[in-house]
C-alpha positions in Angstrom: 23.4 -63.9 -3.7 24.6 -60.9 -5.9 23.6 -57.5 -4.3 21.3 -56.6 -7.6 19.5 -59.9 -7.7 18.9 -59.8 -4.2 17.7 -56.2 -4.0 15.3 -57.1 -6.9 13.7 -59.9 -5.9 13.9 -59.5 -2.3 13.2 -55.7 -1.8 12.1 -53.7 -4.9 9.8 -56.3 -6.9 7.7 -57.4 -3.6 7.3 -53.5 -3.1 6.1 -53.0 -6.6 3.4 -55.7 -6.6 2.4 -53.9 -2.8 1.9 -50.9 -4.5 -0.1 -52.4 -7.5 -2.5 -53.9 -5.5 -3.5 -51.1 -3.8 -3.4 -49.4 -7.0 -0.5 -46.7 -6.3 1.6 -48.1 -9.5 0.8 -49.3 -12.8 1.6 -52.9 -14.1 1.2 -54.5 -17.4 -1.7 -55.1 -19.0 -3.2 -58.2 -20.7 -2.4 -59.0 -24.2 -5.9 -58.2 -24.6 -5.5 -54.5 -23.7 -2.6 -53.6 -25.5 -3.0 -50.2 -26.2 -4.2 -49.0 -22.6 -2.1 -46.5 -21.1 -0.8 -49.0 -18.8 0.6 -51.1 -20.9 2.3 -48.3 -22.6 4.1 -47.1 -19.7 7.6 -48.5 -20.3 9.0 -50.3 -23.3 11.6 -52.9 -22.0 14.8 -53.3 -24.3 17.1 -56.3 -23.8 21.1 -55.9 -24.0 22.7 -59.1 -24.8 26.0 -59.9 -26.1 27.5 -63.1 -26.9 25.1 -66.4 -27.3 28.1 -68.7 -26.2 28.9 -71.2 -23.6 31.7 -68.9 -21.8 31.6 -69.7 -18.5 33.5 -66.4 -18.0 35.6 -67.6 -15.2 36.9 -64.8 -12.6 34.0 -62.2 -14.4 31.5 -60.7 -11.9 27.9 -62.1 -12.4 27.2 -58.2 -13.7 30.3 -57.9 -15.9 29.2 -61.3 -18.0 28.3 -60.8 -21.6 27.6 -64.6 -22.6 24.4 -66.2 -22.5 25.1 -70.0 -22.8 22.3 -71.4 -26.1 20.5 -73.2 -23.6 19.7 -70.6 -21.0 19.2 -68.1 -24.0 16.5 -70.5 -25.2 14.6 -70.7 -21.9 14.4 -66.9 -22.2 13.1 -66.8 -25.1 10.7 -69.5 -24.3 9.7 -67.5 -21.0 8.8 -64.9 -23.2 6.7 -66.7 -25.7 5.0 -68.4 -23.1 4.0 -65.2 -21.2 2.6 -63.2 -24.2 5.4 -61.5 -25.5 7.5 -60.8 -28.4 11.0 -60.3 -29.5 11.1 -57.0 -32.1 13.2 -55.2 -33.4 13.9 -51.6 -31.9 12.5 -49.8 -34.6 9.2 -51.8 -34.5 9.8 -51.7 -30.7 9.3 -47.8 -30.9 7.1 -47.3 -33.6 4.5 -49.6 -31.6 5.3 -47.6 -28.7 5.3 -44.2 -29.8 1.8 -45.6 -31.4 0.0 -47.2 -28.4 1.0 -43.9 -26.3 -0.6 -41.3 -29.0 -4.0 -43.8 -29.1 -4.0 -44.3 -25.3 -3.7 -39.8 -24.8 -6.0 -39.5 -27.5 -8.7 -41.7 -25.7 -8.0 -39.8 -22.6 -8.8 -37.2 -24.3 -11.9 -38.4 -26.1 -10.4 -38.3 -29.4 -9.7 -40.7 -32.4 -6.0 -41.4 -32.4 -3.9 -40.8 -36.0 -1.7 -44.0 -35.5 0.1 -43.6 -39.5 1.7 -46.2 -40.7 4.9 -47.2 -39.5 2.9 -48.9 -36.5 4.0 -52.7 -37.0 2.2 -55.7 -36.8 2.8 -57.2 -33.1 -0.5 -59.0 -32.8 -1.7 -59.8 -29.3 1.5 -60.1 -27.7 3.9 -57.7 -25.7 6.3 -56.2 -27.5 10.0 -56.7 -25.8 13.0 -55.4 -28.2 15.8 -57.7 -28.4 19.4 -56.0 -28.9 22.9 -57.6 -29.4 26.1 -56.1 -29.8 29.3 -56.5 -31.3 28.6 -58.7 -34.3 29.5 -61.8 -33.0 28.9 -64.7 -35.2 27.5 -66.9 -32.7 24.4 -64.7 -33.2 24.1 -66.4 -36.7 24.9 -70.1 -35.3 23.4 -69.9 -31.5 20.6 -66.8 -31.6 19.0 -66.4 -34.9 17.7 -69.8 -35.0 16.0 -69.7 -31.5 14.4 -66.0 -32.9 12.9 -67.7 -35.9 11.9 -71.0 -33.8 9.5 -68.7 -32.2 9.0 -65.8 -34.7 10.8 -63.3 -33.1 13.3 -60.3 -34.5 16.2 -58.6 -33.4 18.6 -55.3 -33.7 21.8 -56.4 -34.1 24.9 -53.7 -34.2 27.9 -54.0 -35.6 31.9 -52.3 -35.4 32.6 -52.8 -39.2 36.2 -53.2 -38.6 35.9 -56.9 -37.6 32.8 -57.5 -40.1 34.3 -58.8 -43.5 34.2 -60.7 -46.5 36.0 -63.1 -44.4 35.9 -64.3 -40.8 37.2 -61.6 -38.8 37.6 -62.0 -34.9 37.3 -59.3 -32.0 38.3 -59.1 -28.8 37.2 -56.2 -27.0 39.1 -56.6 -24.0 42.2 -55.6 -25.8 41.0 -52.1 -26.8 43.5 -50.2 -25.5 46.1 -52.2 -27.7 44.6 -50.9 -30.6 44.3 -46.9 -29.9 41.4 -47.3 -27.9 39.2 -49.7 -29.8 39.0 -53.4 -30.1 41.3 -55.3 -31.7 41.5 -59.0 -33.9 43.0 -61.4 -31.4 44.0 -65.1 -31.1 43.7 -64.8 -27.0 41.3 -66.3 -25.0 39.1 -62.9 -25.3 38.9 -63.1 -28.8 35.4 -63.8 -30.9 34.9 -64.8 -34.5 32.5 -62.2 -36.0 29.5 -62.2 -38.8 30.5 -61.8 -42.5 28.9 -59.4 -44.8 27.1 -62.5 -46.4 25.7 -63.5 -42.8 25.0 -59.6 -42.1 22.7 -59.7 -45.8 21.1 -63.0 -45.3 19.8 -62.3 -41.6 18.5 -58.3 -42.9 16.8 -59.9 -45.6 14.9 -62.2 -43.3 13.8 -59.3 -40.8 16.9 -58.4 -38.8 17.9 -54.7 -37.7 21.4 -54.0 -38.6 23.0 -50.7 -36.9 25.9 -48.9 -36.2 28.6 -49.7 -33.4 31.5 -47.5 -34.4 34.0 -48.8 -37.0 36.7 -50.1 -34.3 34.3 -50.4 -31.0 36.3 -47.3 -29.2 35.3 -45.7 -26.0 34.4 -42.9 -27.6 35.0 -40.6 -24.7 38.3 -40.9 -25.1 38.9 -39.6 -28.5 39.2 -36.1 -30.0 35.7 -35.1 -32.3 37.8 -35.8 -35.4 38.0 -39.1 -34.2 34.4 -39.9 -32.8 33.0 -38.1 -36.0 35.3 -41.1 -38.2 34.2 -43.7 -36.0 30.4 -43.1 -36.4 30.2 -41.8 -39.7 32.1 -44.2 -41.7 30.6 -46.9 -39.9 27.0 -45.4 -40.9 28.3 -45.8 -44.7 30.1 -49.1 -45.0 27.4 -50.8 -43.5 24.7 -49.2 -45.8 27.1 -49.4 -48.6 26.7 -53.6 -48.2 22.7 -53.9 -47.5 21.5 -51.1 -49.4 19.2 -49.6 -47.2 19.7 -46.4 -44.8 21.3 -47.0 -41.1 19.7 -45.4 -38.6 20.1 -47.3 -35.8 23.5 -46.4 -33.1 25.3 -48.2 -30.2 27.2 -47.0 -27.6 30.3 -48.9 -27.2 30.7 -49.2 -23.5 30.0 -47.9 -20.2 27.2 -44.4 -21.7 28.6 -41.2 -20.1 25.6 -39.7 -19.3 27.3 -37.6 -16.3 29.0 -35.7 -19.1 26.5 -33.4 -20.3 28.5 -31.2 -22.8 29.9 -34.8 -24.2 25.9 -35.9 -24.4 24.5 -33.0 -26.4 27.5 -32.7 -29.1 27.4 -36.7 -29.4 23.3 -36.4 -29.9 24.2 -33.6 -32.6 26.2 -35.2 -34.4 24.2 -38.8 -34.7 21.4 -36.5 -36.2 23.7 -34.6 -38.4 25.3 -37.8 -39.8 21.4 -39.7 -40.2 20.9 -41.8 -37.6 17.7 -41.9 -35.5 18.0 -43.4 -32.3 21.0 -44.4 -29.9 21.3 -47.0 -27.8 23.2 -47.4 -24.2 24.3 -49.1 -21.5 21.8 -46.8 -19.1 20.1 -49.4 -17.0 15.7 -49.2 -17.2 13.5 -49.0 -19.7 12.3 -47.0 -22.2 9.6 -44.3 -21.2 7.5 -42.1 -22.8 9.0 -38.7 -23.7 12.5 -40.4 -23.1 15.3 -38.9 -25.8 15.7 -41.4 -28.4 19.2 -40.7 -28.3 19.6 -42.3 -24.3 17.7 -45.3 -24.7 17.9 -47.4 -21.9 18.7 -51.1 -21.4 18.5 -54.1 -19.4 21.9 -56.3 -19.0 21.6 -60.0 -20.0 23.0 -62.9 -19.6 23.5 -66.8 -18.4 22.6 -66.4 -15.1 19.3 -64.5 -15.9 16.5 -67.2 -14.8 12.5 -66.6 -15.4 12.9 -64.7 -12.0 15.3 -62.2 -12.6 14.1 -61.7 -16.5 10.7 -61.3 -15.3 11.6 -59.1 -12.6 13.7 -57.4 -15.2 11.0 -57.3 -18.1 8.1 -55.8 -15.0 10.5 -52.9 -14.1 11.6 -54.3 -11.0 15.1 -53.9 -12.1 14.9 -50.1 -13.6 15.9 -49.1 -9.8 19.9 -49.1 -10.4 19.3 -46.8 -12.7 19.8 -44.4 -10.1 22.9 -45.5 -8.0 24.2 -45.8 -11.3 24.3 -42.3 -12.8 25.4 -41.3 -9.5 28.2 -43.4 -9.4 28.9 -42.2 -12.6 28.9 -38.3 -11.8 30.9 -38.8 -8.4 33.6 -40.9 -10.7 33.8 -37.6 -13.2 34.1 -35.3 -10.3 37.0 -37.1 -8.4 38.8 -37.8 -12.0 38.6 -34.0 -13.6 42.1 -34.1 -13.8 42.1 -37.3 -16.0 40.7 -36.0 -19.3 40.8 -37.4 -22.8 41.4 -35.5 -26.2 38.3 -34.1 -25.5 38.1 -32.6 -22.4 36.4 -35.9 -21.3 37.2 -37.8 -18.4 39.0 -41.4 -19.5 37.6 -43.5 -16.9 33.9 -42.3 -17.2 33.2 -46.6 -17.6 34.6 -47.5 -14.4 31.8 -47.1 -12.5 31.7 -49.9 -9.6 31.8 -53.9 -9.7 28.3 -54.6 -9.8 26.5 -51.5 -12.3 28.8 -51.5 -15.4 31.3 -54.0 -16.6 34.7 -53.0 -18.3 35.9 -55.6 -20.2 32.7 -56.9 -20.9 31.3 -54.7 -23.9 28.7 -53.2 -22.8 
Protein backbone atom coordinates (compact mmCIF):
# COMPACT_ATOMS: atom_id res chain seq x y z
CA UNK A 1 0.00 0.00 0.00
CA UNK A 2 1.14 3.55 -0.88
CA UNK A 3 2.68 5.33 2.20
CA UNK A 4 -0.21 8.28 2.03
CA UNK A 5 -3.12 5.85 1.76
CA UNK A 6 -1.78 3.79 4.37
CA UNK A 7 -1.02 6.61 6.81
CA UNK A 8 -4.57 7.85 6.23
CA UNK A 9 -6.60 5.11 6.69
CA UNK A 10 -4.48 3.28 9.00
CA UNK A 11 -3.07 6.07 11.39
CA UNK A 12 -4.47 9.49 10.98
CA UNK A 13 -8.34 8.81 10.19
CA UNK A 14 -8.84 6.16 13.16
CA UNK A 15 -7.10 8.99 15.35
CA UNK A 16 -9.45 11.53 14.21
CA UNK A 17 -12.76 9.60 14.88
CA UNK A 18 -10.85 8.76 18.63
CA UNK A 19 -10.68 12.20 19.12
CA UNK A 20 -14.34 12.97 17.97
CA UNK A 21 -15.81 10.71 20.19
CA UNK A 22 -14.47 11.99 23.03
CA UNK A 23 -15.17 15.30 21.72
CA UNK A 24 -11.53 16.82 21.35
CA UNK A 25 -12.12 17.52 17.43
CA UNK A 26 -14.98 18.60 15.37
CA UNK A 27 -16.56 16.51 12.57
CA UNK A 28 -19.16 17.23 10.05
CA UNK A 29 -22.41 17.89 10.75
CA UNK A 30 -25.73 16.57 9.36
CA UNK A 31 -27.19 18.03 6.36
CA UNK A 32 -29.71 19.14 8.74
CA UNK A 33 -27.34 21.49 10.61
CA UNK A 34 -25.63 23.11 7.97
CA UNK A 35 -24.76 26.22 9.19
CA UNK A 36 -23.32 25.13 12.69
CA UNK A 37 -19.95 26.04 13.32
CA UNK A 38 -18.90 22.53 12.83
CA UNK A 39 -19.87 22.07 9.69
CA UNK A 40 -18.15 25.21 8.71
CA UNK A 41 -14.87 24.27 9.81
CA UNK A 42 -13.18 23.28 6.54
CA UNK A 43 -14.43 23.61 2.95
CA UNK A 44 -13.02 20.59 0.99
CA UNK A 45 -11.90 21.41 -2.68
CA UNK A 46 -11.23 18.63 -5.20
CA UNK A 47 -8.24 18.73 -7.77
CA UNK A 48 -8.84 16.61 -10.66
CA UNK A 49 -7.34 16.56 -13.94
CA UNK A 50 -8.07 14.40 -16.82
CA UNK A 51 -11.53 12.15 -16.89
CA UNK A 52 -9.69 9.51 -19.14
CA UNK A 53 -8.93 5.87 -19.10
CA UNK A 54 -4.93 6.44 -18.85
CA UNK A 55 -3.74 3.78 -17.03
CA UNK A 56 -0.58 5.98 -16.65
CA UNK A 57 1.77 3.16 -16.76
CA UNK A 58 5.30 3.71 -14.84
CA UNK A 59 3.38 7.08 -12.91
CA UNK A 60 3.46 6.94 -9.08
CA UNK A 61 -0.09 6.38 -7.59
CA UNK A 62 0.44 10.27 -6.31
CA UNK A 63 1.82 11.69 -9.64
CA UNK A 64 -1.52 10.30 -11.59
CA UNK A 65 -3.78 12.87 -13.08
CA UNK A 66 -6.46 10.58 -14.78
CA UNK A 67 -9.55 9.47 -13.34
CA UNK A 68 -10.88 6.59 -15.55
CA UNK A 69 -15.18 7.66 -16.35
CA UNK A 70 -16.10 4.81 -14.34
CA UNK A 71 -14.29 5.38 -11.16
CA UNK A 72 -14.99 9.25 -11.66
CA UNK A 73 -18.71 8.23 -11.63
CA UNK A 74 -18.55 6.19 -8.33
CA UNK A 75 -17.18 9.39 -6.89
CA UNK A 76 -19.54 11.34 -7.66
CA UNK A 77 -22.15 8.87 -6.85
CA UNK A 78 -20.40 8.51 -3.23
CA UNK A 79 -21.01 12.01 -2.95
CA UNK A 80 -24.59 12.26 -3.80
CA UNK A 81 -25.27 9.41 -1.81
CA UNK A 82 -23.72 10.83 1.36
CA UNK A 83 -25.36 14.37 1.24
CA UNK A 84 -23.12 16.29 -0.65
CA UNK A 85 -22.69 18.46 -3.61
CA UNK A 86 -20.40 19.27 -6.37
CA UNK A 87 -20.14 23.45 -6.68
CA UNK A 88 -18.43 25.55 -8.07
CA UNK A 89 -15.59 27.40 -6.10
CA UNK A 90 -17.15 30.65 -6.15
CA UNK A 91 -20.47 29.22 -4.72
CA UNK A 92 -18.12 26.95 -2.73
CA UNK A 93 -16.84 30.17 -0.91
CA UNK A 94 -19.62 32.37 -0.90
CA UNK A 95 -21.55 29.52 1.10
CA UNK A 96 -18.67 29.25 3.19
CA UNK A 97 -17.75 32.62 3.96
CA UNK A 98 -21.76 32.73 4.69
CA UNK A 99 -22.26 29.81 7.07
CA UNK A 100 -19.07 30.99 9.10
CA UNK A 101 -20.39 34.84 9.60
CA UNK A 102 -24.11 33.11 10.66
CA UNK A 103 -22.49 30.45 12.82
CA UNK A 104 -20.03 33.70 14.84
CA UNK A 105 -22.90 35.73 14.84
CA UNK A 106 -25.05 33.10 16.85
CA UNK A 107 -22.11 32.66 19.10
CA UNK A 108 -22.41 35.81 19.60
CA UNK A 109 -26.20 36.19 20.09
CA UNK A 110 -26.65 38.17 17.07
CA UNK A 111 -28.70 37.97 13.71
CA UNK A 112 -26.21 37.21 11.02
CA UNK A 113 -26.15 39.65 7.60
CA UNK A 114 -25.69 36.76 5.13
CA UNK A 115 -26.13 39.31 1.66
CA UNK A 116 -26.73 37.91 -1.29
CA UNK A 117 -24.14 36.12 -3.03
CA UNK A 118 -24.88 33.17 -0.59
CA UNK A 119 -25.95 30.38 -3.24
CA UNK A 120 -28.56 28.01 -3.15
CA UNK A 121 -26.97 24.54 -1.90
CA UNK A 122 -30.11 23.11 -0.28
CA UNK A 123 -29.59 20.42 2.36
CA UNK A 124 -26.54 19.04 1.12
CA UNK A 125 -22.72 19.52 1.76
CA UNK A 126 -21.15 21.62 -0.30
CA UNK A 127 -17.76 19.98 -1.94
CA UNK A 128 -16.14 22.31 -4.80
CA UNK A 129 -15.15 20.36 -7.74
CA UNK A 130 -11.92 21.74 -9.76
CA UNK A 131 -10.28 20.59 -13.02
CA UNK A 132 -7.41 21.75 -14.74
CA UNK A 133 -5.94 22.18 -17.98
CA UNK A 134 -8.92 22.30 -20.32
CA UNK A 135 -8.97 18.96 -21.42
CA UNK A 136 -11.83 18.02 -23.61
CA UNK A 137 -12.54 14.84 -22.04
CA UNK A 138 -14.19 17.13 -19.33
CA UNK A 139 -16.89 17.88 -22.07
CA UNK A 140 -17.22 14.11 -23.29
CA UNK A 141 -16.39 12.01 -19.83
CA UNK A 142 -17.16 14.80 -16.74
CA UNK A 143 -19.83 17.16 -17.59
CA UNK A 144 -22.34 14.59 -18.17
CA UNK A 145 -21.83 12.75 -14.84
CA UNK A 146 -22.10 16.60 -13.13
CA UNK A 147 -25.43 17.16 -14.76
CA UNK A 148 -26.58 13.33 -14.16
CA UNK A 149 -26.54 14.34 -10.59
CA UNK A 150 -26.92 18.27 -10.58
CA UNK A 151 -23.66 19.15 -9.74
CA UNK A 152 -21.19 22.15 -11.06
CA UNK A 153 -17.72 22.68 -11.50
CA UNK A 154 -14.59 25.29 -11.92
CA UNK A 155 -12.89 24.44 -14.78
CA UNK A 156 -9.37 26.44 -15.72
CA UNK A 157 -7.99 26.85 -18.72
CA UNK A 158 -4.15 27.76 -20.50
CA UNK A 159 -5.74 29.60 -23.52
CA UNK A 160 -2.92 28.70 -25.66
CA UNK A 161 -4.34 25.19 -26.45
CA UNK A 162 -8.13 26.51 -26.18
CA UNK A 163 -9.21 27.41 -29.85
CA UNK A 164 -11.64 27.67 -32.42
CA UNK A 165 -10.37 24.38 -33.34
CA UNK A 166 -9.15 21.27 -31.47
CA UNK A 167 -6.00 22.11 -30.01
CA UNK A 168 -3.95 19.38 -27.97
CA UNK A 169 -1.51 19.84 -24.85
CA UNK A 170 0.86 17.93 -23.44
CA UNK A 171 2.27 19.28 -20.42
CA UNK A 172 5.02 16.97 -19.93
CA UNK A 173 6.86 18.61 -22.67
CA UNK A 174 6.97 22.08 -21.02
CA UNK A 175 10.37 22.61 -21.12
CA UNK A 176 10.31 22.23 -25.08
CA UNK A 177 8.34 25.14 -25.29
CA UNK A 178 10.21 27.85 -22.95
CA UNK A 179 8.86 26.53 -20.02
CA UNK A 180 5.23 25.91 -20.76
CA UNK A 181 3.26 23.24 -22.31
CA UNK A 182 3.35 22.50 -25.67
CA UNK A 183 0.82 20.87 -28.73
CA UNK A 184 2.08 17.44 -29.11
CA UNK A 185 1.37 14.20 -31.17
CA UNK A 186 3.26 11.94 -28.27
CA UNK A 187 1.79 9.68 -26.05
CA UNK A 188 1.52 12.80 -23.38
CA UNK A 189 -0.45 14.78 -25.48
CA UNK A 190 -4.42 15.72 -24.78
CA UNK A 191 -6.98 17.15 -27.14
CA UNK A 192 -8.35 20.27 -25.38
CA UNK A 193 -12.01 22.16 -25.19
CA UNK A 194 -12.90 24.60 -27.97
CA UNK A 195 -14.19 28.08 -27.26
CA UNK A 196 -17.73 26.71 -28.43
CA UNK A 197 -17.44 23.78 -25.65
CA UNK A 198 -15.89 26.48 -23.15
CA UNK A 199 -19.43 28.85 -23.96
CA UNK A 200 -21.83 26.07 -24.01
CA UNK A 201 -20.70 24.46 -20.53
CA UNK A 202 -20.50 28.48 -18.83
CA UNK A 203 -23.91 28.94 -20.06
CA UNK A 204 -25.16 25.90 -18.32
CA UNK A 205 -23.50 26.70 -14.83
CA UNK A 206 -19.79 26.02 -15.28
CA UNK A 207 -16.82 28.18 -13.68
CA UNK A 208 -14.33 29.14 -16.25
CA UNK A 209 -10.87 30.57 -14.85
CA UNK A 210 -7.53 31.38 -15.54
CA UNK A 211 -4.51 28.82 -15.92
CA UNK A 212 -1.84 31.04 -17.60
CA UNK A 213 -1.87 31.34 -21.39
CA UNK A 214 0.95 28.58 -22.05
CA UNK A 215 0.71 26.47 -18.50
CA UNK A 216 4.39 27.64 -17.43
CA UNK A 217 5.99 27.07 -14.09
CA UNK A 218 5.71 30.34 -13.33
CA UNK A 219 8.64 30.37 -10.94
CA UNK A 220 10.77 30.15 -13.44
CA UNK A 221 10.12 33.20 -15.50
CA UNK A 222 11.14 36.80 -15.11
CA UNK A 223 7.82 39.26 -13.90
CA UNK A 224 7.51 40.44 -17.48
CA UNK A 225 6.86 37.12 -18.28
CA UNK A 226 4.52 35.83 -15.30
CA UNK A 227 2.61 39.33 -15.64
CA UNK A 228 1.90 38.12 -19.78
CA UNK A 229 1.05 34.81 -18.80
CA UNK A 230 -1.67 35.74 -16.29
CA UNK A 231 -2.87 38.84 -17.62
CA UNK A 232 -3.56 38.01 -21.12
CA UNK A 233 -4.94 34.87 -20.21
CA UNK A 234 -7.50 36.95 -17.78
CA UNK A 235 -8.65 38.81 -21.19
CA UNK A 236 -8.87 36.21 -23.89
CA UNK A 237 -10.83 34.21 -21.96
CA UNK A 238 -13.29 37.07 -20.89
CA UNK A 239 -12.98 38.40 -24.35
CA UNK A 240 -14.91 34.85 -25.58
CA UNK A 241 -17.76 34.45 -22.61
CA UNK A 242 -18.33 37.97 -21.84
CA UNK A 243 -18.27 37.93 -18.31
CA UNK A 244 -15.32 38.95 -15.79
CA UNK A 245 -12.54 36.22 -14.82
CA UNK A 246 -11.81 36.03 -11.55
CA UNK A 247 -10.92 32.81 -10.84
CA UNK A 248 -6.73 31.65 -11.03
CA UNK A 249 -4.71 28.34 -11.12
CA UNK A 250 -1.47 27.60 -10.26
CA UNK A 251 0.21 25.68 -12.90
CA UNK A 252 2.23 23.07 -10.98
CA UNK A 253 3.91 22.24 -7.96
CA UNK A 254 2.59 26.10 -5.48
CA UNK A 255 5.82 27.57 -4.11
CA UNK A 256 4.66 28.45 -1.01
CA UNK A 257 8.36 28.14 0.59
CA UNK A 258 9.06 31.31 -1.46
CA UNK A 259 7.65 33.93 0.41
CA UNK A 260 8.89 37.13 -1.59
CA UNK A 261 7.64 34.95 -4.85
CA UNK A 262 4.08 34.54 -2.79
CA UNK A 263 3.25 38.15 -1.92
CA UNK A 264 4.35 39.75 -5.46
CA UNK A 265 2.34 36.81 -7.28
CA UNK A 266 -0.82 37.64 -4.77
CA UNK A 267 -0.25 41.43 -5.82
CA UNK A 268 -0.37 41.17 -8.94
CA UNK A 269 -3.65 38.58 -9.32
CA UNK A 270 -5.42 41.54 -7.39
CA UNK A 271 -3.94 44.17 -9.56
CA UNK A 272 -4.87 42.36 -12.80
CA UNK A 273 -8.76 41.36 -11.27
CA UNK A 274 -8.80 38.22 -10.17
CA UNK A 275 -10.24 37.01 -6.83
CA UNK A 276 -9.13 33.92 -5.66
CA UNK A 277 -6.08 31.45 -6.59
CA UNK A 278 -5.96 28.14 -6.52
CA UNK A 279 -2.95 25.53 -5.72
CA UNK A 280 -1.55 22.44 -5.43
CA UNK A 281 -1.23 22.95 -1.31
CA UNK A 282 -2.56 19.73 -0.02
CA UNK A 283 -5.87 20.36 2.85
CA UNK A 284 -8.68 22.11 2.85
CA UNK A 285 -9.95 25.33 2.94
CA UNK A 286 -10.30 27.09 6.44
CA UNK A 287 -11.66 29.91 7.76
CA UNK A 288 -9.46 33.03 7.61
CA UNK A 289 -7.29 31.08 4.99
CA UNK A 290 -5.92 33.73 2.10
CA UNK A 291 -7.99 33.27 -0.93
CA UNK A 292 -5.06 33.55 -2.82
CA UNK A 293 -3.48 29.77 -1.23
CA UNK A 294 -6.36 27.77 -1.50
CA UNK A 295 -5.75 24.46 -0.73
CA UNK A 296 -6.58 21.15 -2.50
CA UNK A 297 -7.02 17.59 -2.44
CA UNK A 298 -5.29 15.35 -5.31
CA UNK A 299 -7.60 13.04 -7.31
CA UNK A 300 -7.67 10.42 -9.21
CA UNK A 301 -8.40 6.56 -10.43
CA UNK A 302 -7.30 4.95 -7.56
CA UNK A 303 -9.35 7.15 -5.20
CA UNK A 304 -12.13 4.54 -3.74
CA UNK A 305 -15.06 5.67 -1.19
CA UNK A 306 -12.25 5.08 1.47
CA UNK A 307 -9.71 7.24 0.55
CA UNK A 308 -12.29 10.08 -0.90
CA UNK A 309 -14.11 9.92 2.23
CA UNK A 310 -11.09 9.99 4.29
CA UNK A 311 -10.03 12.75 2.03
CA UNK A 312 -13.45 14.76 1.97
CA UNK A 313 -13.39 14.23 6.46
CA UNK A 314 -9.89 15.82 6.65
CA UNK A 315 -8.13 12.77 7.26
CA UNK A 316 -5.90 13.57 4.45
CA UNK A 317 -5.08 17.50 5.27
CA UNK A 318 -2.04 15.88 7.36
CA UNK A 319 0.71 15.97 4.36
CA UNK A 320 0.07 19.24 4.28
CA UNK A 321 2.78 19.49 6.61
CA UNK A 322 5.66 17.17 5.43
CA UNK A 323 4.85 18.90 2.35
CA UNK A 324 5.78 22.56 2.79
CA UNK A 325 8.64 21.22 4.59
CA UNK A 326 9.88 19.38 1.90
CA UNK A 327 9.31 22.19 -0.09
CA UNK A 328 11.46 24.77 2.04
CA UNK A 329 14.46 22.19 2.69
CA UNK A 330 14.37 21.80 -1.44
CA UNK A 331 14.71 25.90 -1.74
CA UNK A 332 17.41 25.90 0.85
CA UNK A 333 19.75 23.13 -0.60
CA UNK A 334 19.02 24.63 -4.32
CA UNK A 335 19.75 28.56 -3.67
CA UNK A 336 22.26 28.43 -6.10
CA UNK A 337 19.64 27.20 -8.85
CA UNK A 338 17.61 30.35 -9.37
CA UNK A 339 15.35 31.37 -12.25
CA UNK A 340 14.95 34.89 -13.97
CA UNK A 341 13.57 35.73 -10.89
CA UNK A 342 15.59 35.09 -8.23
CA UNK A 343 13.49 31.90 -7.78
CA UNK A 344 14.60 28.61 -7.30
CA UNK A 345 13.81 26.29 -10.72
CA UNK A 346 13.15 23.10 -9.03
CA UNK A 347 10.76 24.55 -6.33
CA UNK A 348 8.12 21.46 -7.85
CA UNK A 349 10.38 18.70 -7.11
CA UNK A 350 9.45 18.02 -3.96
CA UNK A 351 9.47 14.08 -3.30
CA UNK A 352 7.79 10.95 -5.09
CA UNK A 353 4.78 10.68 -3.06
CA UNK A 354 3.62 14.79 -2.18
CA UNK A 355 3.80 16.53 -5.61
CA UNK A 356 3.93 15.05 -9.07
CA UNK A 357 6.07 16.68 -12.00
CA UNK A 358 4.89 15.71 -14.97
CA UNK A 359 1.63 15.33 -13.93
CA UNK A 360 0.02 18.92 -13.99
CA UNK A 361 -0.72 19.69 -10.85
Amino acid sequence: MRPDRFITLNLVQPLRRSLARIGVLETQASASSLQSSAFASALPVLMYHSISADPETGARPYYRACTGPERFHEQMQWLKNNGYRGVTLNDGLAWFDSANRQSQAERAGQTAQIGNRQPAIGNSRPVVLTFDDGFRDFYTAAWPVLREFGFSATMYLPTNFIGDARRSFDPSRRREAGRGGMPSSSGGSRECLIWDEVREMQAAGIELGSHTVNHPELVDLAWPEIEFEIQKSKLEIEAHLGVPCTAFAYPYAFPQARRDFVDRLKKLLVKTGYETCATTQIGRHRPGADAFQIKRLPVNSLDDAALLQAKIEGSYDWLALPQHIIKKTKRCLSGSGSGNNGTPQSMDQVGPVLNPRNSGR
